[in-house]
N, C-alpha and C positions, 0 to 999 in steps of 0.2 A: 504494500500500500504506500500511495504514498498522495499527501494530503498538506497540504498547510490550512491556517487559523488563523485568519487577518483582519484588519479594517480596510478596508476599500479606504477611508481618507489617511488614513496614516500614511505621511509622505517614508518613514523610516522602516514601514513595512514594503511600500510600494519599490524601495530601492533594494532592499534587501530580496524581494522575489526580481528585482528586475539582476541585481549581479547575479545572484545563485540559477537565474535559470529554471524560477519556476514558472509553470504556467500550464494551462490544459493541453497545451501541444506537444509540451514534454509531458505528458500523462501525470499532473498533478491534478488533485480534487480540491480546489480553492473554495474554502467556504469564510466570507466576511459575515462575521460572529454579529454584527450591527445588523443585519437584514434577514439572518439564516443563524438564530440563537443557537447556542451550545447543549446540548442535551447531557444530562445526567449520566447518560452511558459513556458518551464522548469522554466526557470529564474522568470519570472512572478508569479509563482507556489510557486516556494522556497521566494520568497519577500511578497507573501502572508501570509506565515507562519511566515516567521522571524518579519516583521514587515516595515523593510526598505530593500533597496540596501548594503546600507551601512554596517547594519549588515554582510552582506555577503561576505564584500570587505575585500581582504589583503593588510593590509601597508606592510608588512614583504616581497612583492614581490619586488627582484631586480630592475623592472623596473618602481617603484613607485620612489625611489630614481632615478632613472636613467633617466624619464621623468620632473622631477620636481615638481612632482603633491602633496607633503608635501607642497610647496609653493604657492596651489592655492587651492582656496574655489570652491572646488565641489559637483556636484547637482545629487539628486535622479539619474537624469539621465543621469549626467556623467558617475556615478557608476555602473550603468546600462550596457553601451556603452563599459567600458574597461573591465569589466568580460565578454561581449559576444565577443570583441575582443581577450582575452589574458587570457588565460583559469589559467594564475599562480596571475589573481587578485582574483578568490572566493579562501574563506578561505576552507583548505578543513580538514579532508570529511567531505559532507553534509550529513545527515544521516535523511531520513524522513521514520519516525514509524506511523502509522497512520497520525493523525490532530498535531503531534509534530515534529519539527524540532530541529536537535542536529547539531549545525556549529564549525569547528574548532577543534583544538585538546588542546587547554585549558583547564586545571585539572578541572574547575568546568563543563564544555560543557559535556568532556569524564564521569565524575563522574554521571551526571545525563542519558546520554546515557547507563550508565551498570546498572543504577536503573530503567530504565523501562522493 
C-alpha cells in the first residue's frame, strides 16, 4: 500500500508530495484529511506503524495552545480522541510505503521518506 494523509492547503505538504514523488500516477492513494476525515480504523492503522498516538500528534496545532492541553498529562487515548476530532492534531503528511510509516515534515522524517 501505499497512501499519504494530507491537506490539500498545506503549502509544506504540497512540497513535500511534490519532491518525494507522490501522486496517483505513481500509484499513491492521496487522501486530504480536510475533505475525506480520518477514520478510526485508519488511525489504529497509522498507530500500529508509528508505534504510539502520540507519535502522530501535533503540539505545533493552534488549538493545543488554545485548549491548554501543554498543561495537562495526556493519555494514549486522549491522543487518540483529538486527532479523530480535529484533523490539524496528526502531524502531517503521513506517508505509508508498505510496512513503513514516514510522519511529519521534519528534515530527518522527509530525509528518510526520499531514501526509500
Amino acid at each position: 500500500m501505499k497512501k499519504i494523509y494530507y491537506l490539500a492547503t498545506c503549502d509544506t505538504c504540497k512540497k513535500i508530495m511534490e519532491e518525494a514523488g507522490i501522486s496517483e500516477q505513481n500509484g499513491f492513494q492521496l487522501q486530504d484529511i480536510r475533505t475525506e476525515k480520518i477514520t478510526p480504523k485508519q488511525l489504529d492503522e497509522m498507530k500500529l506503524l508509528a508505534g504510539s498516538y502520540e507519535a502522530l500528534f501535533s503540539r505545533r496545532a493552534l488549538l493545543y495552545k488554545e485548549l491548554g492541553l501543554k498543561d495537562k498529562k495526556l493519555t494514549e487515548n486522549d491522543y487518540r480522541d483529538y486527532i479523530l476530532k480535529h484533523d490539524t492534531f496528526l502531524k502531517r503528511p503521513v506517508v505509508i510505503i508498505g510496512g513503513r510509516i514516514f510522519i511529519g515534515s521534519e528534515k530527518k522524517s522527509v530525509a528518510a521518506l526520499m531514501a526509500s
